[in-house]
py3Dmol code that shows the C-alpha trace and the ligand (Angstrom):
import py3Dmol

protein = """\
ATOM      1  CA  UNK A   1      99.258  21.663  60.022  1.00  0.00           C
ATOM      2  CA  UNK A   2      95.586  20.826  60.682  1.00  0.00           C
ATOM      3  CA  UNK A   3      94.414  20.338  63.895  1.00  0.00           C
ATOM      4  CA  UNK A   4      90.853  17.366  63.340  1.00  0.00           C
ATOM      5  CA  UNK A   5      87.748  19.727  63.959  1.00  0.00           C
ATOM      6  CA  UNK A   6      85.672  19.273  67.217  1.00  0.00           C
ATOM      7  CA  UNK A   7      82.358  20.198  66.705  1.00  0.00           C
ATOM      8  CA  UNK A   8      80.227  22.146  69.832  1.00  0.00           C
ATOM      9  CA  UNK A   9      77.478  20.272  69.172  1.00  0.00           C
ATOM     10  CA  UNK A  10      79.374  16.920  69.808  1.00  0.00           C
ATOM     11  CA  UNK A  11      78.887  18.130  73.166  1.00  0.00           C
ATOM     12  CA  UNK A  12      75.999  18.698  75.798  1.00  0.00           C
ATOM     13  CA  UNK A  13      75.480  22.825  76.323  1.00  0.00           C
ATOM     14  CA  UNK A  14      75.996  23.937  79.985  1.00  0.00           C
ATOM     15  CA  UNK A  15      73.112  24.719  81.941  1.00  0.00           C
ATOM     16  CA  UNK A  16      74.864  27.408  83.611  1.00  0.00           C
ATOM     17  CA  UNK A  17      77.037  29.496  81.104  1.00  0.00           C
ATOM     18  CA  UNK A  18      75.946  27.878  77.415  1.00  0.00           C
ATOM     19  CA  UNK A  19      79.003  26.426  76.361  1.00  0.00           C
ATOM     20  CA  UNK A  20      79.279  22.303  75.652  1.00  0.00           C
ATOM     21  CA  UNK A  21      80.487  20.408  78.247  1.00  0.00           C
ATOM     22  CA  UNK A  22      83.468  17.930  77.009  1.00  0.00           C
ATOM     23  CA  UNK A  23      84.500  17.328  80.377  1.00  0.00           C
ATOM     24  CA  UNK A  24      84.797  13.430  81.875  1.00  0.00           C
ATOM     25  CA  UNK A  25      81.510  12.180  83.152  1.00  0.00           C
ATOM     26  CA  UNK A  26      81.024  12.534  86.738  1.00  0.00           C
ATOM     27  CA  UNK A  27      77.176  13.036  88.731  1.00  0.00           C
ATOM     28  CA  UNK A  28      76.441  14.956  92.200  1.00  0.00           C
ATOM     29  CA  UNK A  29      74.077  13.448  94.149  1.00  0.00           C
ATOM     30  CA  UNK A  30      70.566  14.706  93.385  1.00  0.00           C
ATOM     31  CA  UNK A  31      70.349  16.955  96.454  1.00  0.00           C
ATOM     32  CA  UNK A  32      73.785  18.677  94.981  1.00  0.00           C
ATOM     33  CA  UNK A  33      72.127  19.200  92.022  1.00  0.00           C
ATOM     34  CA  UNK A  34      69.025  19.887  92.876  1.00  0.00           C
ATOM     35  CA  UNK A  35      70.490  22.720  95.674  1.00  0.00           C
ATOM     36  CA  UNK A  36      72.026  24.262  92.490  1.00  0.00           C
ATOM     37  CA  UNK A  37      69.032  24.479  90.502  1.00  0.00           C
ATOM     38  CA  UNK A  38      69.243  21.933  87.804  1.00  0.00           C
ATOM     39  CA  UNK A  39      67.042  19.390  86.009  1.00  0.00           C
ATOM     40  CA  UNK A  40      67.647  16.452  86.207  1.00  0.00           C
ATOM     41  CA  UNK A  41      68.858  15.976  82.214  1.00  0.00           C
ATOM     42  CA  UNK A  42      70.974  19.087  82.423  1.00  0.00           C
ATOM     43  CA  UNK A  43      74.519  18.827  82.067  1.00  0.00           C
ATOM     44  CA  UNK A  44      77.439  21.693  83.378  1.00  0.00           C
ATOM     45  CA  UNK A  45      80.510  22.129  84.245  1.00  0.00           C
ATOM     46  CA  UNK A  46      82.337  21.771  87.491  1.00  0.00           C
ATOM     47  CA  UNK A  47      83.175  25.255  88.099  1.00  0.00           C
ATOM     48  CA  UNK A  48      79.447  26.771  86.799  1.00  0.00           C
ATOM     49  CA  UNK A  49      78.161  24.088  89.302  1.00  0.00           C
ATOM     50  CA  UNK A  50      80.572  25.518  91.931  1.00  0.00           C
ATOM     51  CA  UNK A  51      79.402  29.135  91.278  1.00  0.00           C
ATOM     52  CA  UNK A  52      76.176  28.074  91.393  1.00  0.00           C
ATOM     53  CA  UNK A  53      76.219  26.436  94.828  1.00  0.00           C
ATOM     54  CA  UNK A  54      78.656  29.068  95.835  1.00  0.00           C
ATOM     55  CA  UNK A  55      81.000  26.317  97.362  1.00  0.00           C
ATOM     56  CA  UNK A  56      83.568  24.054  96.566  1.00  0.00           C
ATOM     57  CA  UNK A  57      82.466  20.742  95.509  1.00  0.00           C
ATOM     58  CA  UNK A  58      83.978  17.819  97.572  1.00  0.00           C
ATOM     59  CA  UNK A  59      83.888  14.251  97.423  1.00  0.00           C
ATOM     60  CA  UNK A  60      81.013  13.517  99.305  1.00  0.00           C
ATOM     61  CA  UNK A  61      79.156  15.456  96.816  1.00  0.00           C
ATOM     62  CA  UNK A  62      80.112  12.592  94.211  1.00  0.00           C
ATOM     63  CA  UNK A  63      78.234   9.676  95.271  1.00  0.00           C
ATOM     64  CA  UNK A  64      80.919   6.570  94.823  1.00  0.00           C
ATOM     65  CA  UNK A  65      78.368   4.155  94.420  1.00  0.00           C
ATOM     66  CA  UNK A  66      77.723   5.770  90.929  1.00  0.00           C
ATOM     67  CA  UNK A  67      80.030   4.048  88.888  1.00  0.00           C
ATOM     68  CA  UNK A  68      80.870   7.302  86.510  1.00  0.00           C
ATOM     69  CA  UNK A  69      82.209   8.821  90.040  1.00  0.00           C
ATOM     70  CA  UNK A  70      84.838   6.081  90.602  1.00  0.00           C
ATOM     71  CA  UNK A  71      87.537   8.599  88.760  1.00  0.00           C
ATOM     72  CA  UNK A  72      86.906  10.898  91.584  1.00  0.00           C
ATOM     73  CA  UNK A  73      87.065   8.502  94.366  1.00  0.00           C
ATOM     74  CA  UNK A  74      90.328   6.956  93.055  1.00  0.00           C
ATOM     75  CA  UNK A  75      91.916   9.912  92.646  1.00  0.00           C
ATOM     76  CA  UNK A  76      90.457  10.912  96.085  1.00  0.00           C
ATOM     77  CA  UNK A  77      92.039   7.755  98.081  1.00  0.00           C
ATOM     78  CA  UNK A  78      95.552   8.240  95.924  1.00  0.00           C
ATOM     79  CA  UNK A  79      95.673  11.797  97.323  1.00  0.00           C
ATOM     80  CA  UNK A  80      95.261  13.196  94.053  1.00  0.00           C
ATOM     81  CA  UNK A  81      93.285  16.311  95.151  1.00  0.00           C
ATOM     82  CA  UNK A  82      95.492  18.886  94.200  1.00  0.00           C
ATOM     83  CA  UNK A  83      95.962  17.488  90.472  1.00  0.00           C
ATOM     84  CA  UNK A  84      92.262  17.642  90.758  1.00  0.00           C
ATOM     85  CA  UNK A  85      92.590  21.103  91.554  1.00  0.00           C
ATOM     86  CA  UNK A  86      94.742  21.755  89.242  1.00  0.00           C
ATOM     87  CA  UNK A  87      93.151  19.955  85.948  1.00  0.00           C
ATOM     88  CA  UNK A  88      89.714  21.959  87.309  1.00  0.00           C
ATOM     89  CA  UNK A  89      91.837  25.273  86.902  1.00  0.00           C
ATOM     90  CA  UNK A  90      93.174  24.332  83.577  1.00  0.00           C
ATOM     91  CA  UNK A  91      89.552  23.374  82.604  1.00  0.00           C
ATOM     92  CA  UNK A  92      88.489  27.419  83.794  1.00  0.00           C
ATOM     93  CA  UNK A  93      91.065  28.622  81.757  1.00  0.00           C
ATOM     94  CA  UNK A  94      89.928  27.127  78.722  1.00  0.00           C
ATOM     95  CA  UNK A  95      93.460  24.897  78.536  1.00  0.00           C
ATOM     96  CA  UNK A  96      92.290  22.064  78.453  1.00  0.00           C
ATOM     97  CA  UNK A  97      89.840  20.556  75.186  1.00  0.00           C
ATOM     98  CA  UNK A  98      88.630  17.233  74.561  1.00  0.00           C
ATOM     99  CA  UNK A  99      91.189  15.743  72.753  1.00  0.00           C
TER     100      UNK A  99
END
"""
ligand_1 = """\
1
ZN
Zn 79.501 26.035 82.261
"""
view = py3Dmol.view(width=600, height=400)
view.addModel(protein, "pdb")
view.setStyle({"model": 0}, {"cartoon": {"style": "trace"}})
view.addModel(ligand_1, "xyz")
view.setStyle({"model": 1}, {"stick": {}})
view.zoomTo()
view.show()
């Protein structure tokens, strides 16, 4: 059985730790980002962002009037923070890939 091949370079490279970012879009506001230390045109992941800021992210760090941040906010008002926990965990353990 042969699994289609998903290229690294498909993907944006993490400003953080290097590897490509095939996570769903989602933007901090630029204060967020800018605490953390990145440019503007960088891209990272969640947790490297996290470790970074040495903080949870919450959801007033994801603007909602960005529309790539409505994900978050629906999940937010469905009380879907723990499977946003969880996917976030699977996402440090390298379980889940873009499909
Ligand atoms: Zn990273």
């Amino acid at each position: 059985m042969k699994y289609p091949e998903v290229r690294d370079d498909d993907f944006p490279s993490c400003a953080v730790c290097g590897q490509p970012v095939a996570e769903f879009a989602w933007m901090t506001d630029s204060e967020t980002w800018s605490d953390a230390g990145m440019e503007e045109e960088d891209h990272c992941h969640i947790v490297c962002l996290e470790g970074r800021l040495r903080r949870p992210l919450d959801i007033n760090d994801f603007p909602p009037d960005i529309p790539l941040n409505q994900i978050f906010h629906f999940a937010y008002r469905m009380g879907m923070e723990v499977v946003l926990r969880r996917l976030r965990d699977a996402m440090k353990q390298g379980d889940i890939h873009n499909e």
